[in-house]
N, C-alpha and C positions, 0 to 999 in steps of 0.2 A: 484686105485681100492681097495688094500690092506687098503690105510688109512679108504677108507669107508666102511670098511668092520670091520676092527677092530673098529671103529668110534661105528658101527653100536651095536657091540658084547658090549661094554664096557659101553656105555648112552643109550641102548634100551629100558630099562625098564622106563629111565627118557623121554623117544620119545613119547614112547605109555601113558605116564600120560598128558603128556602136550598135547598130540593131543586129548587126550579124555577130555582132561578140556576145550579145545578149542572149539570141537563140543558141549560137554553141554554147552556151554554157549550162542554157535550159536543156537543151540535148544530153550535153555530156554529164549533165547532174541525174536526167530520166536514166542512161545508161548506167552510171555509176550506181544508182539506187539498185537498180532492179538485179547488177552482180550481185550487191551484198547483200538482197533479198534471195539470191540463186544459194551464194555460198552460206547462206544462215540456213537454209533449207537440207543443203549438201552435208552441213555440221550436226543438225539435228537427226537425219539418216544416219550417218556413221555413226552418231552417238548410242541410236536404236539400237544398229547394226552391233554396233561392241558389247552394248546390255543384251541381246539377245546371246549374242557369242557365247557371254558369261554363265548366261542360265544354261547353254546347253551345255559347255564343259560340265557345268555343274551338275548337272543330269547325267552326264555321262559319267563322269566320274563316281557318283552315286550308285549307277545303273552296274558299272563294272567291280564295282565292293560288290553289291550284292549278288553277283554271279559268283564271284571266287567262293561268297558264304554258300549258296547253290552247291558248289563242288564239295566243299568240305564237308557240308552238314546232311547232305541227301545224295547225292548221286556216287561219291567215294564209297561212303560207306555201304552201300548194295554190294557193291564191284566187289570191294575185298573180301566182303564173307564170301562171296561167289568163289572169287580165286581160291580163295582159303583151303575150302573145301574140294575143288576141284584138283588141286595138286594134293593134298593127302591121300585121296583118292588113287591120282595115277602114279604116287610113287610113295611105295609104303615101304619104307625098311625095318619095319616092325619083324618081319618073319626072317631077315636074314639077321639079325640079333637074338632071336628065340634062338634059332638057330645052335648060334656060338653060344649061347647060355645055357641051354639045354644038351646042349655034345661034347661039352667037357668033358676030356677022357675017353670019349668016343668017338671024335673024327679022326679020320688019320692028317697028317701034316700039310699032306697037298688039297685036302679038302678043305681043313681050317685055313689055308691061306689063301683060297678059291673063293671060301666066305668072308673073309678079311677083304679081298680085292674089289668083291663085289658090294661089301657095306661103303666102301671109300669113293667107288665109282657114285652111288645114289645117293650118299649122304652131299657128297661138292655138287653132284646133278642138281640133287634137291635143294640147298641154299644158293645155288649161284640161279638158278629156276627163277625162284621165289623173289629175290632180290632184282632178277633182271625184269619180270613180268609186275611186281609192284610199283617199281620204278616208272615204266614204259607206259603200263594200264594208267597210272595218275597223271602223266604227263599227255596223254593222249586223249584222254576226258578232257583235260581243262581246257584241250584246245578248241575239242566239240565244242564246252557249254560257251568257251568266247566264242566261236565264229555263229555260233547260233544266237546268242545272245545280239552282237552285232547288226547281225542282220534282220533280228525284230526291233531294235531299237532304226536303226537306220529307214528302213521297209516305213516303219510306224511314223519315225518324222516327217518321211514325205507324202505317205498317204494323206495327213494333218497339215503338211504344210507348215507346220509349225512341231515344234518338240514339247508343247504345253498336252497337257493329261495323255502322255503315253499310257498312263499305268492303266489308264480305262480302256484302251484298245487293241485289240489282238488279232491281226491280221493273219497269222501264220495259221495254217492249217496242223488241227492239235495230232492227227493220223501219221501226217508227215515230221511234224516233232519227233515225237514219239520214236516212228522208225529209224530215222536220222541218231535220234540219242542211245537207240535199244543195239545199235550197229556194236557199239560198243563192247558186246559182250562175246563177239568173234572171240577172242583172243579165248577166252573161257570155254564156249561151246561149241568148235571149230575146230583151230589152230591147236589144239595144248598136246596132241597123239606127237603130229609133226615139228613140234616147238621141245615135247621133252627130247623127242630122241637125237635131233640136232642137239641140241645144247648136251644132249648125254656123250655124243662123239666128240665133242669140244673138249669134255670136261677128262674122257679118255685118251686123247690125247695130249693134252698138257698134265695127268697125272700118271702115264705109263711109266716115267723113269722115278715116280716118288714111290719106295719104302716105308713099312708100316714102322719102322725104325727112327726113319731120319726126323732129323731134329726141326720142328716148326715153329719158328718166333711170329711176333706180330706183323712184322717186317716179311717174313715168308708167306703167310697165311694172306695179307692183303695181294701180292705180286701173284699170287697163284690166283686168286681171286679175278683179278685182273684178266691172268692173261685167261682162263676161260672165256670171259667174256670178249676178250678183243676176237678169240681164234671164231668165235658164236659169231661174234659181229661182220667179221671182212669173211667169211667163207659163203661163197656165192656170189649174187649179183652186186653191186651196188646198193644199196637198202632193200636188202632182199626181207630183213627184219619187218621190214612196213606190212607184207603180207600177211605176220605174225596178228598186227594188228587189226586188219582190213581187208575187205573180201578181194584177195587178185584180182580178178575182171575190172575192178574198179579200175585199175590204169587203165582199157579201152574208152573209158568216159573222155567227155571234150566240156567244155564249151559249147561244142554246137548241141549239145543236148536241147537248148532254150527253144529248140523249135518245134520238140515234143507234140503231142496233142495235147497231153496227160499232163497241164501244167502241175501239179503235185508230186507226182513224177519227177519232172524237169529240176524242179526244186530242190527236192530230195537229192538228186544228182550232182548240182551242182554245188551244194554242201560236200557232198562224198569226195567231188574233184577236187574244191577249197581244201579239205583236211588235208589230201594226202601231198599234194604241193606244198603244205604247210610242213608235213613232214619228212619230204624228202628233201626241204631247203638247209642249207650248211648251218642257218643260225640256228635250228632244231636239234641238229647234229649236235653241235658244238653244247647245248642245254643238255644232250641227254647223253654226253661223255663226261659233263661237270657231274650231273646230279648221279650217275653212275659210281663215280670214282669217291663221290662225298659219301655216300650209301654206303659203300664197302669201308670207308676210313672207319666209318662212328661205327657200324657191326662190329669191324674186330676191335675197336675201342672196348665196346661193350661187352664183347665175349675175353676180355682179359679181366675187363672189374668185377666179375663172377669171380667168385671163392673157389669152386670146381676148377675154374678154367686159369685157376691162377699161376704162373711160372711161362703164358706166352711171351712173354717181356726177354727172360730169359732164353728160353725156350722150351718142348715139351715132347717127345716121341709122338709122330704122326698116329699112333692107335690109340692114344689119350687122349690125343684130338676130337675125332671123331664123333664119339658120344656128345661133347659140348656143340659140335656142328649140327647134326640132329635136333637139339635144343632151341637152336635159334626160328625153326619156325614158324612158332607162336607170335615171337618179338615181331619178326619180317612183316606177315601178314596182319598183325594186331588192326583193329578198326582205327578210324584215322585219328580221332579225337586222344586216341591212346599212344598211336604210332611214331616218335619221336622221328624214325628217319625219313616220314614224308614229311613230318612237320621240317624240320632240314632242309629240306629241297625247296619246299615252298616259298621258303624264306631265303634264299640265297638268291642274290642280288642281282644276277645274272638269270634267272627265272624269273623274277619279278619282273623286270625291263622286259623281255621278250614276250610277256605278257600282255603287258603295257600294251607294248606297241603294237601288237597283233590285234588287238581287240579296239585301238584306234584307227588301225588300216581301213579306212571306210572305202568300201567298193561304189566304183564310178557309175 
């Protein structure tokens, strides 16, 4: 007892360092472990975290093919026999060509050239029409079926809480689909009284000083093309063209619509406000001046590789024009699967990316 006591008095001070070095060490080894049990855990989360990421780009990217084939293979093709049909209809130059084939020899000079002026004015009405309204109708679905597309994938992940078996769940109300999609036929059963005669003033104005004479090259026939369409586009408000596509009222919409009673309603609405904010931003702009101006290259492309139409190169008397103008619109409005110049559009680089990105803009 004595030895542990002297023991005790003599190496205390070296007891109490070595046992306090012991415990820090026991301490800072429990600390240590239980970091690299936090960050094994933290490693293993992000790891989820990045595999989940994966799956859902992958689903989304999946999800976003299959909407563009949506567009192409069902929903386009309604739209354009719709159009189709509906500008033959309101603008037939069939009778002022009887006309001139039928009065040979019997009009007098000022009437044959009253019927000259007036096949010229319907025939550029008619294809710059056609040309602007196939363009604009496909460019304006596709942004439907993304933003709706969007918002039932989006809607559906978080109902799920996960993005595993979307395809089994259908959150969206199929009424308000529907209306939302069916909007799209404005431009058709609406708009087209007010849409030819504008675009008919455009087309009367930028052809009052052309002669059934003057000489039309490929080079002439696209710049006139053109400019209808610019004088169509900037006369009026600011994208006054949007109401072509979509019911005017629709600008009174907000935002604040979401406090509705009527959530289907609300919904429906705030699709209607998404679209046309979609369309009246400059990066839409800028898409449907590209896909415009590529529309009109590959047409008079086309209407020079015709046999009939051959010598635009050269050039051709604006009254031998004509006829092959007329001709083009079968080509214009052809079903999509057929239609070379949406297939064009669709495929130009600057389309694809706006697309992209718009259908990944995921609402907060």
């Amino acid at each position: 007892m004595d030895f542990v006591r002297g023991f005790w008095r003599k190496h205390r001070r070296k007891v109490l360092v070595t046992a306090g070095c012991l415990g820090s060490g026991y301490l800072l080894y429990k600390l240590y472990n239980s970091h690299t049990r936090r960050l094994a855990d933290l490693e293993r989360e992000l790891a989820h975290e990045r595999e989940n990421d994966e799956i859902i780009k992958t689903q989304m990217k999946a999800h976003f093919e299959s909407i563009q084939m949506i567009v192409d293979s069902t929903t386009l093709p309604h739209a354009m026999q719709f159009l189709s049909i509906r500008i033959s209809e309101e603008i037939d130059v069939s009778h002022v060509m009887d006309r001139l084939n039928q009065g040979k020899g019997m009009l007098s000079p000022p009437e044959k050239l009253q019927l000259w002026d007036e096949l010229k004015i319907l025939s550029f009405t008619r294809m710059v029409l056609s040309l602007w309204s196939v363009t604009m109708l496909s460019l304006y679905i596709r942004v439907q079926v993304n933003i709706l597309g969007r918002h039932l994938y989006v809607d559906t992940a978080r109902a799920l809480g996960s993005s595993h078996l979307l395809e089994e769940v259908d959150l969206i109300d199929r009424d308000d689909e529907q209306k939302f999609l069916s909007s799209a036929d404005f431009l058709v059963t609406n708009a087209m009284p007010s849409l030819i005669s504008d675009m008919q003033g455009s087309a009367e104005e930028v052809l009052k000083g052309k002669q059934l004479k003057d000489v039309i090259t490929t080079r002439v026939l696209q710049e006139t093309v053109m400019q209808i369409v610019d004088v169509f586009m900037s006369t009026g408000s600011p994208h006054h063209w949007v109401d072509y596509l979509m019911m005017p009222q629709d600008t009174k919409l907000s935002r604040t619509t979401s406090d509705s009673s009527d959530e289907a309603e609300s919904k429906f609405h705030q699709l209607m406000v998404e679209t046309r904010e979609v369309l009246i931003s400059t990066e839409f702009t800028n898409i449907v001046e590209i896909s415009l101006k590529c529309f009109t290259d590959a047409l008079v492309e086309e209407m020079e590789t015709q046999t009939e139409a051959g010598g635009l190169a050269t050039g051709k008397p604006l009254a031998k024009v004509l006829p092959q103008i007329e001709k083009t619109m079968n080509v214009i409005t052809a079903e999509p699967s057929k239609n070379r110049f949406l297939q064009i559009i669709r495929d130009l680089p600057e389309v694809k990316l706006f697309f992209t990105l718009l259908y990944a803009n995921m609402p907060q």
